[in-house]
C-alpha positions in Angstrom: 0.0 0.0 0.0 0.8 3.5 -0.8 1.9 5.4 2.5 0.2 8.3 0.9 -2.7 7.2 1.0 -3.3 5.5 4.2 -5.9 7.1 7.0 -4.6 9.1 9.3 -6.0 7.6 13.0 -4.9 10.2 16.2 -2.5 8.2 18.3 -4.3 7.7 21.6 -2.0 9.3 24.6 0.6 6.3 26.2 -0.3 5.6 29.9 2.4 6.4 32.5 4.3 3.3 33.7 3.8 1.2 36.2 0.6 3.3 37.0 -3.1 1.9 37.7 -5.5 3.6 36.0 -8.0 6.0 38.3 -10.7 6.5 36.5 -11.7 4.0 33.1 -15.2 4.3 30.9 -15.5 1.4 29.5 -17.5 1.3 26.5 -20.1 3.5 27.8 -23.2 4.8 26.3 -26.0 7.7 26.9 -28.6 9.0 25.4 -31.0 11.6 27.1 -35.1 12.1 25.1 -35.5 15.5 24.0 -39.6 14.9 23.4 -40.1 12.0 21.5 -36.8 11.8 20.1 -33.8 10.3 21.6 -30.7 11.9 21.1 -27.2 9.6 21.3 -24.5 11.6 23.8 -22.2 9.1 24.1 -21.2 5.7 22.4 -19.2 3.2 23.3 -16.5 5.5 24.5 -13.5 4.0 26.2 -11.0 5.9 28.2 -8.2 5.3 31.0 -7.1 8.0 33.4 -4.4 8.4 35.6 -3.8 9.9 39.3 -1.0 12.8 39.3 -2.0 14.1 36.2 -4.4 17.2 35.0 -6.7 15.5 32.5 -8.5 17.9 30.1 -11.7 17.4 27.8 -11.7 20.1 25.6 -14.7 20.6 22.8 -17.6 22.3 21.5 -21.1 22.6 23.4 -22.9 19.7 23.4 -20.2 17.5 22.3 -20.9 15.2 25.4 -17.7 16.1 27.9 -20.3 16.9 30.5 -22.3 14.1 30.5 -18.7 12.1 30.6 -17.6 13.8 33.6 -21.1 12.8 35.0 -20.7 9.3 34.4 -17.5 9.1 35.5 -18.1 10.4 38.6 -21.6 8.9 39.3 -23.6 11.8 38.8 -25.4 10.1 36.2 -25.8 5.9 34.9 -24.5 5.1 32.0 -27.1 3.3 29.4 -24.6 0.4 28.9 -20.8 0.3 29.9 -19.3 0.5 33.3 -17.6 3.8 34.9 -15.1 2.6 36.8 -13.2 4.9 39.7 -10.2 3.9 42.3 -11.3 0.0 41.1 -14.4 0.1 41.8 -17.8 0.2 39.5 -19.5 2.9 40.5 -22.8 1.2 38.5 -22.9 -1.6 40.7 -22.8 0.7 44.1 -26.4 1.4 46.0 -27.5 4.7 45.8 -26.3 5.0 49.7 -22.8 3.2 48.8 -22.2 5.7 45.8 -22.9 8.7 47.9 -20.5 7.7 50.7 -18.0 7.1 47.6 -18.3 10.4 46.6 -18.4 12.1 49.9 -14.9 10.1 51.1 -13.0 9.6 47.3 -14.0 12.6 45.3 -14.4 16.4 45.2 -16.4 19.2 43.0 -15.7 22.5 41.3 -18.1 23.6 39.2 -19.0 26.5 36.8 -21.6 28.5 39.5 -18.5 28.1 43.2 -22.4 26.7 44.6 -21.3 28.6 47.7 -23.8 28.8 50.8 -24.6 32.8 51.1 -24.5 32.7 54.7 -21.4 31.4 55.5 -18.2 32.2 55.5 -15.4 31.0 53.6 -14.1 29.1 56.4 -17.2 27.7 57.4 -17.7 26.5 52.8 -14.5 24.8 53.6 -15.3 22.8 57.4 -18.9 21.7 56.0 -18.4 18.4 54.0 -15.5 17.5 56.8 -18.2 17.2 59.2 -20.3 15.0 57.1 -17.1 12.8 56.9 -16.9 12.2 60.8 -14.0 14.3 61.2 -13.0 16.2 64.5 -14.3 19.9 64.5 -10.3 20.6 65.5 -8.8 18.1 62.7 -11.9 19.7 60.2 -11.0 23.3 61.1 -7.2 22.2 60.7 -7.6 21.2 57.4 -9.9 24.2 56.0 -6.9 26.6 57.2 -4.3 24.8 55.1 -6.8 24.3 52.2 -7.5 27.9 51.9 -4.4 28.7 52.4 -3.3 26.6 49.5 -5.4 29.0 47.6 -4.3 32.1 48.8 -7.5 33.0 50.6 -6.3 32.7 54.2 -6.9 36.7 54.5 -10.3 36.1 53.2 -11.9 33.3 55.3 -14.0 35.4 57.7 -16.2 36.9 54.2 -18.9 35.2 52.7 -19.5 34.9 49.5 -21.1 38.6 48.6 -17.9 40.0 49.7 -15.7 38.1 47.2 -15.0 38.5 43.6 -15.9 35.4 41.5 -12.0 34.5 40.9 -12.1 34.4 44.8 -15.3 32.1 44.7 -13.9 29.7 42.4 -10.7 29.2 44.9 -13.1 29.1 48.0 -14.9 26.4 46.3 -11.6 24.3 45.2 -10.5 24.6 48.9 -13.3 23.6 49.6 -12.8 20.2 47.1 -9.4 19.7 48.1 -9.9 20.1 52.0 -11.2 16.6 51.9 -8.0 15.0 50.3 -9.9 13.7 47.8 -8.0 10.8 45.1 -10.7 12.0 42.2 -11.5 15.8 41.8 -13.6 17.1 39.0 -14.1 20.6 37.6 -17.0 21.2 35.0 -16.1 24.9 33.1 -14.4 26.0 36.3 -13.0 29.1 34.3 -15.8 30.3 32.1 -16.8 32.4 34.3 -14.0 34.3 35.1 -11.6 37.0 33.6 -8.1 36.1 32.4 -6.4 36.4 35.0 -8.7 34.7 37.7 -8.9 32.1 35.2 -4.6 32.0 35.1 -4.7 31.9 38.9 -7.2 28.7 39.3 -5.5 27.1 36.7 -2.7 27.5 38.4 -4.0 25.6 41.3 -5.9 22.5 40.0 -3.0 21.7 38.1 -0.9 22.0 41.4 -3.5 19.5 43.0 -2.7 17.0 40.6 1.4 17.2 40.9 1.7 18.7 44.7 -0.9 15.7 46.0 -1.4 13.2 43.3 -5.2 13.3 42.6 -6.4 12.5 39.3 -8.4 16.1 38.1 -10.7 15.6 35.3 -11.7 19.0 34.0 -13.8 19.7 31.0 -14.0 22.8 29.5 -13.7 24.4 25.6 -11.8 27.3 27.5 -8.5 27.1 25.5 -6.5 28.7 28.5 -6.6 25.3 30.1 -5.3 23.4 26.6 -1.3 24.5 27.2 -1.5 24.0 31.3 -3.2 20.6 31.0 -0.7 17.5 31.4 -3.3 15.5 28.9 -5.7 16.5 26.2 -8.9 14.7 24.6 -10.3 16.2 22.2 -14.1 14.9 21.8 -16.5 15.7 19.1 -20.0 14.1 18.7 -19.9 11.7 21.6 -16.5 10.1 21.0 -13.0 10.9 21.5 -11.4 12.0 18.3 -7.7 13.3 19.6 -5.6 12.2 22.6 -2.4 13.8 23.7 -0.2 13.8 26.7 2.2 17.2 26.4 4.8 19.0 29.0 3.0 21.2 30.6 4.8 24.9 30.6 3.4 26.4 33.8 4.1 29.4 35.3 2.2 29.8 38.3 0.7 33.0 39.0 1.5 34.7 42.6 -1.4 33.8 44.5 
């Protein structure tokens, strides 16, 4: 055969050795009814992720990279397939077993901070520690280093009024990363923010993967994130169409 005229197939990003993946979707499916007519999101996509690293799903609106992050952190059931995360199949987990999953393995940052207007930062950061049966000192401990990581230490008596959205955003991921979590996801976490918010939590998610070794799973068509991210899939129409691991040159802003 001609060389020439061969297909060109993207060459899917080599997995780190030595390393179990985090996070697998095997084969899954979804499709959601809009009326009478049901629309495919997702088929038979397959994909392997890794802790340590900042994983990025990068594509147009309504491409599907939400309803992936969904699946793959039990938010939503797959159709068919099996998400898979630290081992375990989340599909086969009671609704009670998948919650305490979640609460104890995972964290959240999404697009709206979903910050409580009454409280403080500090008192964002201590609530889900309490729900995970830790001491109010060991809680209140950890909420102080986590916003600290963040650079909001001088801010944790304001609530959420008081703060700017970039500060939101980094009250939220403190809030995320305060419970250690192995799996952290972030849907659009910089779509709401200007440029140089956006540089500054950036900055930080890719910091929890390297400083702490979580697996963070971000989606987003912000193209910021693209040169920052240690691994990019590109996904189009439900599938994965590009997948590329790449050094990422950060410069970290000054917190």
């Amino acid at each position: 055969m001609n060389p020439s005229s061969s297909i060109s197939v993207p060459q899917m990003a080599q997995a780190p050795a030595k390393t179990q993946p985090s996070l697998e979707a095997v084969r899954l499916s979804k499709s959601f009814l809009s009326g009478v007519v049901s629309i495919q999101v997702l088929e038979s996509l397959s994909v392997s992720l890794y802790p340590g690293e900042l994983s990025l799903i990068s594509g147009p609106s309504g491409c599907g990279k939400s309803t992936l992050l969904s699946l793959m952190s039990g938010l939503q059931s797959p159709d068919s397939g099996r998400a898979m995360a630290l081992g375990e199949d989340l599909g086969s987990m009671s609704v009670r077993a998948l919650e305490k999953f979640r609460l104890r393995h995972t964290g959240f940052v999404f697009q709206g901070f979903n910050l409580f207007p009454a409280l403080t930062a500090l008192e964002q950061v201590q609530l889900p520690l309490g729900y995970m049966g830790l001491s109010a000192k060991e809680a209140l401990q950890r909420s102080r280093d986590a916003l600290d990581e963040v650079g909001m230490s001088h801010r944790s008596h304001m609530r959420p009024a008081q703060l700017s959205g970039g500060e939101k955003q980094r009250v939220a991921i403190a809030r995320a990363m305060a419970k250690q979590p192995e799996l952290l996801f972030a849907d659009e976490p910089t779509s709401a923010l200007d440029a140089e918010s956006g540089q500054r939590v950036i900055d930080i998610l890719h910091r929890a993967a390297r400083k702490h070794g979580t697996t963070v799973l971000c989606v987003s068509h912000d193209p910021r994130l693209v040169r920052h991210a240690d691994r990019v899939l590109g996904m189009e129409d439900g599938s994965i169409r590009s997948d590329r691991r790449q050094v990422a040159a950060i410069k970290e802003s000054s917190i």
